[in-house]
C-alpha positions in Angstrom: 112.2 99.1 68.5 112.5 102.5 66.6 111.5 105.6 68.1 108.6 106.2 65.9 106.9 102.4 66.9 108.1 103.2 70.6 106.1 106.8 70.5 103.0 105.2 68.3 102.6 102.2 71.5 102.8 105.1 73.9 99.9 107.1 72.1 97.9 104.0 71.4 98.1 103.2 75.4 97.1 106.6 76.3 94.2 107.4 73.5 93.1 104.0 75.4 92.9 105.3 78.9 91.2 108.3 77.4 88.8 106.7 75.5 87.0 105.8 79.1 84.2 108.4 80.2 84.4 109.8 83.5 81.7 112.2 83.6 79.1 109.2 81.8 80.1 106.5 84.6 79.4 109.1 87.6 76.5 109.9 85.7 75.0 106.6 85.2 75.8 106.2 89.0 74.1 108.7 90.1 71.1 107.4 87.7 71.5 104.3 90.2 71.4 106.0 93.0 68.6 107.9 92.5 66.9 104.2 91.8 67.9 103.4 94.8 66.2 106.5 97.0 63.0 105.6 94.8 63.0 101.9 96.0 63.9 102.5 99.4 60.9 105.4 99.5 58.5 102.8 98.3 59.5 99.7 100.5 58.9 102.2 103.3 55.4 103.5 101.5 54.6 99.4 100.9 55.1 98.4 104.2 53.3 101.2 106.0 50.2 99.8 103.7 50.5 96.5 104.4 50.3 97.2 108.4 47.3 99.2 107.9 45.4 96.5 105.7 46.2 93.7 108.1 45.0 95.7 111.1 41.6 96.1 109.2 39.0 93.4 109.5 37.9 92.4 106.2 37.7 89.7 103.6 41.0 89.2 101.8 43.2 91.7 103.8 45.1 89.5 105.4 45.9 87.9 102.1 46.8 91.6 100.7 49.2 92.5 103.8 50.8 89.5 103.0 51.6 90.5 99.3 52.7 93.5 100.6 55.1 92.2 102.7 56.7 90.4 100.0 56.6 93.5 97.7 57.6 95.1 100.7 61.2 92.9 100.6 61.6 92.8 97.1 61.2 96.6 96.7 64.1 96.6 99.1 65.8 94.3 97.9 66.1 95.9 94.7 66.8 99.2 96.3 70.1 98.1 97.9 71.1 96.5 94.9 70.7 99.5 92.7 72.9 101.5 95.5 75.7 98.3 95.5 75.7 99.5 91.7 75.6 103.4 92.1 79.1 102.6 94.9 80.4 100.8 92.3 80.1 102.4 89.6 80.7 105.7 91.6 84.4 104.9 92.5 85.0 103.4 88.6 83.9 107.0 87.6 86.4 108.6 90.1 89.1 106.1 89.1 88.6 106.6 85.5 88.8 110.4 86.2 92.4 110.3 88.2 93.6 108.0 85.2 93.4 109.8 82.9 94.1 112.6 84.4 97.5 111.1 84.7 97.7 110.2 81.4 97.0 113.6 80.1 100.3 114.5 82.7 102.1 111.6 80.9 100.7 112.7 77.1 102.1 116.3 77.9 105.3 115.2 79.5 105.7 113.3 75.8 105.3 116.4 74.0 108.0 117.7 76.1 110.1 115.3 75.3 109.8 115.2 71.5 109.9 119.2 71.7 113.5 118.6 73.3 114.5 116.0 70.2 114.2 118.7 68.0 117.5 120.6 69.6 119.2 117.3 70.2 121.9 115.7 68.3 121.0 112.9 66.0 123.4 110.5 67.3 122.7 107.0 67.7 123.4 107.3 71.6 120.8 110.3 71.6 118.5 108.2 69.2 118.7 105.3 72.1 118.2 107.5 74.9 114.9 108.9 73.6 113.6 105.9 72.9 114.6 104.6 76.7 112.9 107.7 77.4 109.6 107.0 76.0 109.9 103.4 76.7 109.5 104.5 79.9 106.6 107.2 79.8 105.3 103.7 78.2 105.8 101.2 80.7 104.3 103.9 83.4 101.4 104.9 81.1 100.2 101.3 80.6 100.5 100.5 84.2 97.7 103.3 84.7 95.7 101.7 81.7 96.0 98.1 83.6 95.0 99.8 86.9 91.5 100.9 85.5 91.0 97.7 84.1 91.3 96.4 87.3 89.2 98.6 88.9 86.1 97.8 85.9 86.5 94.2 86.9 85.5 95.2 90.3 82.4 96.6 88.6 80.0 93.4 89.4 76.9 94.8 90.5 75.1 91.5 92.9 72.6 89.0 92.8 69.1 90.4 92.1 66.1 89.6 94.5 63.6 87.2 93.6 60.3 89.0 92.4 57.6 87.4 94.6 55.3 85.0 92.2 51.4 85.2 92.8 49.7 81.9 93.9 45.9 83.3 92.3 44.7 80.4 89.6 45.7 82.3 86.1 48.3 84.8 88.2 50.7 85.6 86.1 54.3 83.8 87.9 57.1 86.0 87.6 60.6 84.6 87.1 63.5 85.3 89.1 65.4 88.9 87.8 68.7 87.9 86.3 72.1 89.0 88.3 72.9 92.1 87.0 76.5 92.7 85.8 78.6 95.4 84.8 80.7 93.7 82.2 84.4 95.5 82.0 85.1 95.6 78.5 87.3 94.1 76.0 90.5 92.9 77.4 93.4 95.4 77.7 91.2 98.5 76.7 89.1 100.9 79.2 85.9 100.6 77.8 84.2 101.2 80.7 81.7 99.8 82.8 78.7 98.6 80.3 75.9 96.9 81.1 75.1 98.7 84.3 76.1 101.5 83.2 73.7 100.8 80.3 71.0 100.3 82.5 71.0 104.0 83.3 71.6 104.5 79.9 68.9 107.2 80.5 70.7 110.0 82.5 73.8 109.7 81.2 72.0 110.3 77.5 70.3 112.9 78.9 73.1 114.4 80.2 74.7 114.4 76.9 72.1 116.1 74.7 69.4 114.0 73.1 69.7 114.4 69.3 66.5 116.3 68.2 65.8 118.2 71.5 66.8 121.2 73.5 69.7 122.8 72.7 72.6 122.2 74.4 73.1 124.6 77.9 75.9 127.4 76.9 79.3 128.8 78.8 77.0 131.8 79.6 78.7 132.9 83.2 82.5 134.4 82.3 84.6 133.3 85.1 87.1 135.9 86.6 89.9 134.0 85.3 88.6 134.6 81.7 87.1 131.3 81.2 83.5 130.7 80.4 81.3 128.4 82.6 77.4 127.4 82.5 75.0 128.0 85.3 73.3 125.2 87.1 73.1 122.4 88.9 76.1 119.4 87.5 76.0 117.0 90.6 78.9 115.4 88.7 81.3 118.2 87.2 84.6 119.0 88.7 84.3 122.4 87.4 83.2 124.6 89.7 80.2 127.2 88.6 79.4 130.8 89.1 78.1 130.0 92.4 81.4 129.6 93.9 82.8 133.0 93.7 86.3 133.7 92.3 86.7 129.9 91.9 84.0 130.1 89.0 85.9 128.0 85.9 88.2 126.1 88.4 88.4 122.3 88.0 88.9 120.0 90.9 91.7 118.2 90.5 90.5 113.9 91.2 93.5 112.7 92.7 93.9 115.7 95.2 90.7 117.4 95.7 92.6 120.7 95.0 91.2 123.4 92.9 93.3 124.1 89.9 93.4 127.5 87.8 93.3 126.6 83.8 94.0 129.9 83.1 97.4 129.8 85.5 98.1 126.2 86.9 97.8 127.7 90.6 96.2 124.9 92.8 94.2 126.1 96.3 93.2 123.5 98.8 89.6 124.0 100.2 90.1 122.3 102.7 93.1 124.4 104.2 92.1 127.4 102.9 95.4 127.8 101.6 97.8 128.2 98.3 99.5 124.7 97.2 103.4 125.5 96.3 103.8 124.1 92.5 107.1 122.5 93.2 106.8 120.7 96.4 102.8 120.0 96.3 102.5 120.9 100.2 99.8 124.0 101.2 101.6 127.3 102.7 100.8 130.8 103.4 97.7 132.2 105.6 94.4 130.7 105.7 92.1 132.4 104.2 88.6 131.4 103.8 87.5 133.0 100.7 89.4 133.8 97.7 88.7 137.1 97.6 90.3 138.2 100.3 93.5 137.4 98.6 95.9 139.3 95.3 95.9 137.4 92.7 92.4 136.0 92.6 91.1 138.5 90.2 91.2 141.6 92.4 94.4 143.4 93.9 97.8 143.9 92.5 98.7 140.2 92.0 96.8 139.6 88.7 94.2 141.7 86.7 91.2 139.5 85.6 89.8 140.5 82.2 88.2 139.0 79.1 92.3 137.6 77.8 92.1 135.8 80.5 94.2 136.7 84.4 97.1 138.5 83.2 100.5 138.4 85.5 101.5 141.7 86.8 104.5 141.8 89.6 103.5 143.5 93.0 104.2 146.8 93.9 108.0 147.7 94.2 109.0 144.5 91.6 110.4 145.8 88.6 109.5 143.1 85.7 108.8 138.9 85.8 110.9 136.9 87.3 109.6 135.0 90.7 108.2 138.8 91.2 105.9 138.1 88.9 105.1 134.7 90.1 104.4 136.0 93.7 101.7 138.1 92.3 100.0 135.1 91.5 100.2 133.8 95.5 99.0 137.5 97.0 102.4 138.6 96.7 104.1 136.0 98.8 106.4 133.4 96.8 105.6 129.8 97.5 108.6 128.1 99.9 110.2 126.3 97.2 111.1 129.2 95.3 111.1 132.2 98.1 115.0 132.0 98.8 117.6 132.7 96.0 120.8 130.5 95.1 122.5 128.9 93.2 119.9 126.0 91.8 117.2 129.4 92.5 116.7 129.7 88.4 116.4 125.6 87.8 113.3 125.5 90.6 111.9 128.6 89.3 111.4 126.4 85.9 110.3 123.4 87.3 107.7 126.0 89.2 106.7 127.5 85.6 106.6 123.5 84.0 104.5 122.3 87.2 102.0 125.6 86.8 101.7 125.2 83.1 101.3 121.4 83.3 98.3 121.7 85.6 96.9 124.5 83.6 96.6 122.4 80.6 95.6 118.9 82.7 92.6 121.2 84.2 91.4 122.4 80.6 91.4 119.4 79.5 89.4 117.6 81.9 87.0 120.4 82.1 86.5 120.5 78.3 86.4 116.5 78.3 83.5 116.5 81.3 81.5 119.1 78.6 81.9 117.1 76.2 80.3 114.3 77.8 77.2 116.5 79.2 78.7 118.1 82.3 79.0 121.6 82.9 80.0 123.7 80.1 83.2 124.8 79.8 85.0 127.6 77.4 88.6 128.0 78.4 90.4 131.4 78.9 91.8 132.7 75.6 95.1 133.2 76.9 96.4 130.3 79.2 99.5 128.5 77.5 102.7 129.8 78.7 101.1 132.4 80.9 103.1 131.1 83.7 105.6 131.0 81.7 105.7 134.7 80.8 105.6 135.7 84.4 108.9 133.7 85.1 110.8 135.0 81.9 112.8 132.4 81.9 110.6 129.8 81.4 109.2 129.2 78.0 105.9 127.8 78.5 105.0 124.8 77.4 107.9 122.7 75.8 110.2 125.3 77.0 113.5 124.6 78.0 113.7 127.4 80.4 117.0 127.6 82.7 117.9 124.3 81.4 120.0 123.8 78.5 118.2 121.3 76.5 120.0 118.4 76.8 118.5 114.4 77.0 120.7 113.2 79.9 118.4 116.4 82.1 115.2 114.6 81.5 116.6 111.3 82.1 118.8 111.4 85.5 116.9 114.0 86.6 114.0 112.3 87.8 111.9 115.3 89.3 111.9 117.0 85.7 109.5 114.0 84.6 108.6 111.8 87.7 104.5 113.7 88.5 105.8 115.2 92.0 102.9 113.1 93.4 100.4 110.8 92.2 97.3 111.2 90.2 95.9 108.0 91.8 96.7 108.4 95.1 97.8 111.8 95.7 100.6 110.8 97.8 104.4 113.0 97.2 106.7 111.0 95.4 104.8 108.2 94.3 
């Protein structure tokens, strides 16, 4: 296999897992769900009636209770299927989203890697050891693509109830509802959940912009770190909105639950309250519960927020880039991995800058893809690529080669250069 069939089966693979719409799935969940809350609220409405009428004396009551009752059970019935769909379509949704998620890691790994080729000899041992290369950004992206197919087979929805039948002479009968199913798509391709998802066709549409209606909602809040975002309620979005502060234009990343900066590639774990190091993945540094209280979130002397974008200044007393620069980013305190100087101190500095430009440009993306599908919109900063980069010197942004010299045999026996220091399924270091 040549290089160029070997890199055209790795972008088919991942335009596949791409092709899959996150945002439309949870969307036609919560369409579901919503079903759901209506069904339950009108079993409970049904069955509060049907007490009353059978306490009443009366001709027919009794009869009318009855029917009711069985309304009453069918209503529910319906109700809990409706939510059996929303869970399942739900966790399809939030599967689809950490897939490709990864495979936007994988796509931008690729670039890397076909950026190096261009400073690489032409040799037929260098010609074999890219193409071992992608083979293997390969094998890994079509094990995602295999994973979400799985997960859409899961996507069965359950056996409808039986709509009661009325017994009157002339009543009209009505026949049993059909199982409902949530057919996976064509074999080997994420096409996503259908037919359920088609059977809340509705909000999902809606969601996207109805040809001939409103105009779409604008990017009409800007963000402190110079992206624009859209004010609102998006029960679905992983981009946070002007409601939440400093984090306004963040996107949660779906395999961690971290927010991620697209403007920088800095990741902050709400949960923690605390900065995520962009080598090892693990939280450090104080607590804090708001962003604000910290440099480098658009106030202070870590980082200046402005229209360009959240431009990297070092701290007070730090003359130029370098890891200065970086800690400006962090409220002036260097992540762990990078804090203490030696000899490999310039190699994990790049892998810092790679890691922090690689999540800036996963986060854009999935923000602009969620718009794009009817979630909240989303205009990125200006000036985001390389911005890491610039505040490290010696890394060169995306593709750049930084304190490493270039050569194939790096990205290949150096596993953390291309191995995702955790996983975008699972979350889990190493994996």
């Amino acid at each position: 296999m040549s290089i160029a069939s070997a890199s055209a089966q790795f972008r088919e693979t991942i335009e596949t897992i791409k092709s899959a719409h996150e945002y439309e799935i949870r969307a036609a969940s919560g369409a579901w769900f919503t079903l759901a809350n209506a069904g339950v609220a009108e079993s409970t409405v049904l069955a509060s009636t049907a007490q009353e009428a059978a306490a009443e004396p009366g001709v027919g009551l009794r009869e009318l209770s009855e029917r009711l009752v069985q309304m009453t059970d069918f209503t529910s019935g319906t109700a809990a299927l409706a939510q059996q769909i929303s869970a399942q379509l739900q966790q399809a949704g939030d599967h689809t989203a950490r897939a490709v998620a990864e495979a936007l890691v994988l796509e931008s790994q690729f670039d890397e890697l076909m950026q190096q080729r261009q400073s690489l000899s032409t040799s037929a041992h260098a010609e074999q050891a890219m193409e071992g290369a992608i083979t293997a950004l390969t094998a890994r992206a079509q094990a995602v693509l295999t994973a979400l197919d799985q997960e859409y087979a899961n996507v069965i929805a359950g056996e409808a109830p039986t709509a009661p039948r009325s017994t009157g002479p002339g009543g009209p009968g009505t026949a049993p509802v059909a199982p409902a199913s949530a057919g996976a798509g064509a074999p080997g391709g994420a096409a996503g959940p259908g037919a359920a998802g088609a059977g809340a066709a509705g909000a999902a549409g809606a969601a996207a912009g109805p040809a001939g209606a409103a105009e779409a909602p604008a990017a009409d809040h800007q963000a402190p770190n110079g992206s624009a975002v859209g004010a609102g309620e998006y029960p679905h979005s992983s981009v946070m909105g002007p409601e939440h502060g400093d984090f306004a234009g963040w996107q949660r990343d779906p395999g961690t639950g971290y927010l991620v900066d697209p403007a920088t590639g800095r990741e902050f774990d709400p949960a923690t309250g605390r900065w995520i190091d962009p080598v090892t993945g693990k939280p450090f540094g104080e607590a804090t519960e708001y962003a604000a209280r910290l440099s480098g979130l658009g106030t202070g002397s870590g980082g200046l927020a402005s229209p360009a974008g959240l431009a990297l200044v070092a701290p007070p007393g730090v003359a130029g880039g370098g890891s200065g620069g970086l800690a400006g980013l962090y409220g002036g305190v260097l992540p762990p991995s990078i804090a203490h100087a030696g000899p490999a101190g310039g190699q994990v500095l790049s892998q810092a800058m790679r890691n922090m430009d690689r999540n800036a440009h996963v986060a854009t993306q999935m923000a602009m893809r969620e718009s794009a599908q009817g979630g909240r919109p989303f205009m990125p900063p200006p000036a985001m690529a390389g911005a890491a980069g610039a505040a490290a010197g010696g890394g060169q942004g995306r593709g750049g080669r930084g304190a490493r010299n270039g050569r194939l045999t790096d990205l290949i026996e150096d596993p953390e250069v291309w191995a995702p220091r955790r996983s975008a399924t699972t979350g889990v270091l190493g994996e």
